[in-house]
N, C-alpha and C positions, 0 to 999 in steps of 0.2 A: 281871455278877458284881462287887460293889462292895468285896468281901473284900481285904483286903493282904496275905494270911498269905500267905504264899509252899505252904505244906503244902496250903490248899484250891485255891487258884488251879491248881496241881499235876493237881489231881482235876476241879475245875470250870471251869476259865477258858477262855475260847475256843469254846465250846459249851455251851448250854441247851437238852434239848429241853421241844418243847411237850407238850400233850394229847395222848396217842398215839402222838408220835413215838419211836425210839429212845434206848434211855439210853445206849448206847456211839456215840460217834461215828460217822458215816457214812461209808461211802465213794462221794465221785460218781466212778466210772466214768466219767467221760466224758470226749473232746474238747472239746465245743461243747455250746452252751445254745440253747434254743429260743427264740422271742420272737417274738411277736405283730401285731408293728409295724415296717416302717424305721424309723418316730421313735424307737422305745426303741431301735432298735440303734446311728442315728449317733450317739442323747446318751453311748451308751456308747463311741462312738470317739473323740466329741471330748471326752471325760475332765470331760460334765457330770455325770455318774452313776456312780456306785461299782455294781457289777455284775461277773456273769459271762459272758464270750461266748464262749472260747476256753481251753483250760488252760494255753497258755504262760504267759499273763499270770497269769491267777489260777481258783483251783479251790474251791469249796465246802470241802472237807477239807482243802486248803492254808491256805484263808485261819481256817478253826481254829485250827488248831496255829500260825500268825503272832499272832493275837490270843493266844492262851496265853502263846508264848512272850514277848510283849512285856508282857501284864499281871507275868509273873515279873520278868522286869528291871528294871520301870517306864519303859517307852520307848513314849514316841507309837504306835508302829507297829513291824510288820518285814515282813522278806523272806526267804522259806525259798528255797534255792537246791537243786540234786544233791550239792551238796558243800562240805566247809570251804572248799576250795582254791574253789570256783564263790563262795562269799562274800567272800572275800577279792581275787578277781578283780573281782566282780560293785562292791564298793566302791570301788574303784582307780579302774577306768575310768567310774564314775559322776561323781567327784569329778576325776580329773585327764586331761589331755589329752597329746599331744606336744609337750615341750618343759617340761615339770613336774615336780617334784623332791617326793623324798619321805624323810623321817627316819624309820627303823624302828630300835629293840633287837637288837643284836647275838645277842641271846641265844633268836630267836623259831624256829620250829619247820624244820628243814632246808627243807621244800619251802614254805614260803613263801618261806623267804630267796632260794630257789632262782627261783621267781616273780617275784618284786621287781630279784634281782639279776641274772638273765639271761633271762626271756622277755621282763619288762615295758620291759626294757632297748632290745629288740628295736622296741618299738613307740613309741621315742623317750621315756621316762619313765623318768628318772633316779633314785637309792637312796642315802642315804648310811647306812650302817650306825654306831650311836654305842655308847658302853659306860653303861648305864644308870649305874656309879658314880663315869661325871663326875658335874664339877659340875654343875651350871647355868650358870653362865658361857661354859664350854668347850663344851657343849651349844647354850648358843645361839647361838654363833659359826658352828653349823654348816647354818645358817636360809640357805635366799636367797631373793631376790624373788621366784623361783619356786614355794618352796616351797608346797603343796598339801595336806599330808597330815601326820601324825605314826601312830606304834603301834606296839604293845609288847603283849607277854601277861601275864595277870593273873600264873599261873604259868607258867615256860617250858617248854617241851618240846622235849629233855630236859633242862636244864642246871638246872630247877627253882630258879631267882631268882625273886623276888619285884617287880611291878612297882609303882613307887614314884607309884599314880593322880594324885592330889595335885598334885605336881607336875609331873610333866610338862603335866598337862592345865594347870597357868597356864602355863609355857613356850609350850603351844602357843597358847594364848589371845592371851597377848602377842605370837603376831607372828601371829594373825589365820587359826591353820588346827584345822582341827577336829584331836581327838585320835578314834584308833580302838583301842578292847584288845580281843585276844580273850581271853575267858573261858573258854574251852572246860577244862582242869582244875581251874576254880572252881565254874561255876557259879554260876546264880543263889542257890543254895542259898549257898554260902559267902560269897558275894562279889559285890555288884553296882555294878559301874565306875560306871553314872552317877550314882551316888549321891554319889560322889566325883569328878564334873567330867567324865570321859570324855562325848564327845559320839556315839560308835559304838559297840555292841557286837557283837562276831561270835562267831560257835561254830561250831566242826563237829560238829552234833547226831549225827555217827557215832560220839561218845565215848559221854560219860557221859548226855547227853541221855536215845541208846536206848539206853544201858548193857547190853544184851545182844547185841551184835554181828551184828545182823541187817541194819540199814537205814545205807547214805551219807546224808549230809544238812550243809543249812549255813542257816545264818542270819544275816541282819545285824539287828541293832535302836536304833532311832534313839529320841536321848532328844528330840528336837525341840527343842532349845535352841540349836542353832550357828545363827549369823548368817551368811548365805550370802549376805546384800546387803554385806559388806564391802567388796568391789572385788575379791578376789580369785577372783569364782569368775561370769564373766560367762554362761556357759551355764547359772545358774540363774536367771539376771536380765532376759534377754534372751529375744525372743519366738525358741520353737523352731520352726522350719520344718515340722518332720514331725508335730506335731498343731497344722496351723491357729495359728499363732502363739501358742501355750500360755506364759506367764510362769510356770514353777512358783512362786516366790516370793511374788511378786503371785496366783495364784490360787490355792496350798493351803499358802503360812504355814507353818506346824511341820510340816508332810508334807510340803514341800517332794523332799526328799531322797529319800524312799521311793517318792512319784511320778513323780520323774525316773528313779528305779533300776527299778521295773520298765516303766515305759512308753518306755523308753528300751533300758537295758542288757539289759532281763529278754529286751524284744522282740527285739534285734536278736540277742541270743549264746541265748539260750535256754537256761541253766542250769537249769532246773527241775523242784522237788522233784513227784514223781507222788503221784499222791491216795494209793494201796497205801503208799507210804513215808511221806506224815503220819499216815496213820494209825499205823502201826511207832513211829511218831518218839513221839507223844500220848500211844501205850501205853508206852511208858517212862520217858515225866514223869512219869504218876501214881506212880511211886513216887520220884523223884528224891529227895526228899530224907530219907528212908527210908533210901535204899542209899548216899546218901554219908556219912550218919553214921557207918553201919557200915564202908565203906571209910576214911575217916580214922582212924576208932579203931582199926583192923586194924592201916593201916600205922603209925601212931605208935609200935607195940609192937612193929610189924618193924623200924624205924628204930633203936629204941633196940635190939635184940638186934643188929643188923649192925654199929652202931657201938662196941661193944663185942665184936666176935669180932677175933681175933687176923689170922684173912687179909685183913682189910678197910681198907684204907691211907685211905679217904676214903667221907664218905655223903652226897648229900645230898637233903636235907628238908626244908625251911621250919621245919616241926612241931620240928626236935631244939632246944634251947636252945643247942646249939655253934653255929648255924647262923649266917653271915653277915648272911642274911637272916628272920633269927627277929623283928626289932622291927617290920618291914615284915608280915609273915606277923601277928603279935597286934594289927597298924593293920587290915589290911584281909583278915583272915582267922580271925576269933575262933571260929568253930564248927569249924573245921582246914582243912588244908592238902592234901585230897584222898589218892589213894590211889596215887598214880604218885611211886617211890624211884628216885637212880639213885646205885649205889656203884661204886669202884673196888677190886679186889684187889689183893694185893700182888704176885702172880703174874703179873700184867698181862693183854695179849692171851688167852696160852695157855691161864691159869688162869681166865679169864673165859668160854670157850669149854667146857672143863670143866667148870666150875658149869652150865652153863646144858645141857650132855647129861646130866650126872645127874640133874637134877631128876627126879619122877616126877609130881609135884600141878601146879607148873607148868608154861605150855605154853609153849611160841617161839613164837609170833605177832607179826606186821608190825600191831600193833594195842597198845592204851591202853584204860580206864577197862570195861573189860568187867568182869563179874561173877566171871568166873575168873578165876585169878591167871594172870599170862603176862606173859612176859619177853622181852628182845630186847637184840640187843648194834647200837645206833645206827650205830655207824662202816663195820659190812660191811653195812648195809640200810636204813634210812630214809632217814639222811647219807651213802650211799655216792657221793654224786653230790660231795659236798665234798671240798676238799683240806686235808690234817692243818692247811694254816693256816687253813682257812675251818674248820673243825672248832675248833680252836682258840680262834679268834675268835666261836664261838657257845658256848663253855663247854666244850666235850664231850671228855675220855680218849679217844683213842681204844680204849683201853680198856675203857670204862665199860660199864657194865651197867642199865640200862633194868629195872623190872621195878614191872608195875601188880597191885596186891594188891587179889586179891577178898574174898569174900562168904564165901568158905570159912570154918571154924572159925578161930580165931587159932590153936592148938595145933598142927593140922595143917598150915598155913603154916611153921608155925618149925620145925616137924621135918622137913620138907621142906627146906628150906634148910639147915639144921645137917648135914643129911646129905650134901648135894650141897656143899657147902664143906669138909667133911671131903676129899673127893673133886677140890677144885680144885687 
């Protein structure tokens, strides 16, 4: 597939078939691959042969939807995981070890924060959480020799900032560590990080990826641009013990990273996405970017009706021109700002819990980016693991209201909510 359109790549990238073969992608059912030979099977252990032997490492249908999803980002390569949280683990401990320090955005999704600042804690790997609207100066003070990692999301979930690519990715260049953003309420469709320096991208393909709320999924994708021979990262440099003295850097260059993440990480934790869920995942690319148009336009028009109703003390959006982060959203978000709003009432708590039982159209759901509209109040369920200061410190009201806008009519969106705020 030689195409750049993000719209065909959608439809065709990651699978061609031949004469005869199926037009919709396949699913290999299987564990294991047959072969012919010990020789074709050790070239396959000792990582001389890209191949299939095993499905932890890699699957037929898997390895589809990785080539897809990386022709849409424009990354070297990736790595489909079970879950956002299994990519964002699965990049962690690829990349850092114990006794390695890591700078994340204050503003990134509860359960990662939650990952970073109390499991990953556990296994000796340190977090400083920073406020995307230091400076830079302030920002880099908070570098050590340690440091390993950088990452931020493109939009946040749920405090809906805007991540400032650009720069942070020279921050992190300048003191020699790759940047990682998740994408996951951009999309490739909106927003593609390495286009703009980020050296990672991750999703949890359980949004908008399958946008219909069927299949978990996660992915990481590497632009193959970060310099792993810097000095700071000698387990890419250095022969690994467990394939026969393997150099990734020395022997796969810009797939470095991808080859050490799953011949490494994939092997030993076994996050891995099943044939049945790339396929789920594949079937809801091909419309990707189709349904985020129409989710942006939806919510833009929700945006502006909630910021303008009387019970509504705060909105935010990227999309609204009031927005803090509106100059950031028209850099690196010209086709919109996706479909996920989170307002505060003026009623607070109470009235937020009101709104959200009257509704009739939307639903309460512990979920984002699906096709139906559905809502969720952060502070009693996604973030309830935080305390009102770590709440605080990722942006979040406890108050606030959470509420991702589907595919529905616009009309019947906003009478749905006019009616249910009458009600708060």
């Amino acid at each position: 597939m030689t195409s750049k359109n993000i719209q065909t790549l959608a439809i065709h990238g990651g699978y061609t078939p031949r004469n005869g073969e199926p037009s919709a992608l396949p699913i290999a059912q299987s564990t294991t691959f047959y072969y012919e030979s010990t020789d074709a099977v050790a070239r396959l252990f000792d990582l001389q042969e890209a191949g299939f032997f095993y499905s932890r490492l890699a699957n037929p249908t898997v390895d589809a939807l990785e080539r897809k999803i990386a022709a849409m980002e424009g990354g070297v390569g990736a790595l489909c995981t079970s879950s956002g949280q299994a990519a964002l683990f699965t990049a962690v401990i690829t990349i850092c070890r114990a006794g390695d320090h890591i700078l994340a955005s204050s503003t990134i999704y509860g359960g990662s924060f939650n990952l970073l600042g109390s499991s990953l804690k556990r296994l000796g790997i340190d977090v400083t959480f920073f406020h995307q609207n230091e400076s830079s100066e302030e920002i880099a003070r908070l570098f050590r020799p340690s440091t390993r990692l950088m990452l931020g999301e493109t939009i946040a979930n749920p405090a809906l900032t805007v991540f400032d690519i650009e720069r942070f990715a020279t921050l992190a260049h300048e003191h020699k560590v790759p940047l990682l953003v998740d994408n996951t309420f951009a999309t490739p469709w909106l927003c593609r990080p390495l286009d703009f320096g980020a050296d990672l991208v991750m999703h949890s393909t359980t949004k908008y990826m399958d946008g219909h709320a069927i299949q978990l999924g996660g992915v990481i994708v590497d632009s193959g641009r970060f310099d792993w021979t810097c000095g700071n990262y000698p387990e890419f440099t250095e022969p690994d013990p467990t394939y026969h003295g393997t150099v990734y850097t020395r022997d796969f260059g810009s797939m470095a990273f991808l080859v050490k993440a799953r011949a490494q990480t994939l092997r030993d934790y076994g996050c891995i996405q099943t044939p049945q869920g790339a396929f789920y995942t594949d079937l809801g690319l091909m419309t990707l970017p189709q349904r985020m148009d129409c989710h942006c336009r939806n919510a833009e028009k929700v945006a502006a009706f909630l910021e303008n109703h009387p019970k509504v003390s705060h909105v935010n959006y990227p999309g609204l021109a009031s927005s803090p982060d509106h100059a950031l959203a028209q850099k690196y978000l010209p086709r919109g700002c996706s479909g996920v709003i989170s307002f505060t009432l003026t009623g607070g708590r109470d009235a937020g819990a009101r709104f959200i039982d009257s509704l009739e159209l939307g639903s309460l759901e512990v979920h984002v980016a699906d096709i139906r509209t559905c809502v969720l109040h952060p502070a009693s369920s996604t973030h309830r693991q935080l305390s009102d200061s770590q709440l605080a410190e990722c942006g979040i009201d406890p108050g606030l209201v959470r509420i991702s806008i589907g595919l529905e009519h616009t009309d019947d969106i906003l009478a749905d909510l006019a009616q249910a705020l009458d009600k708060a």
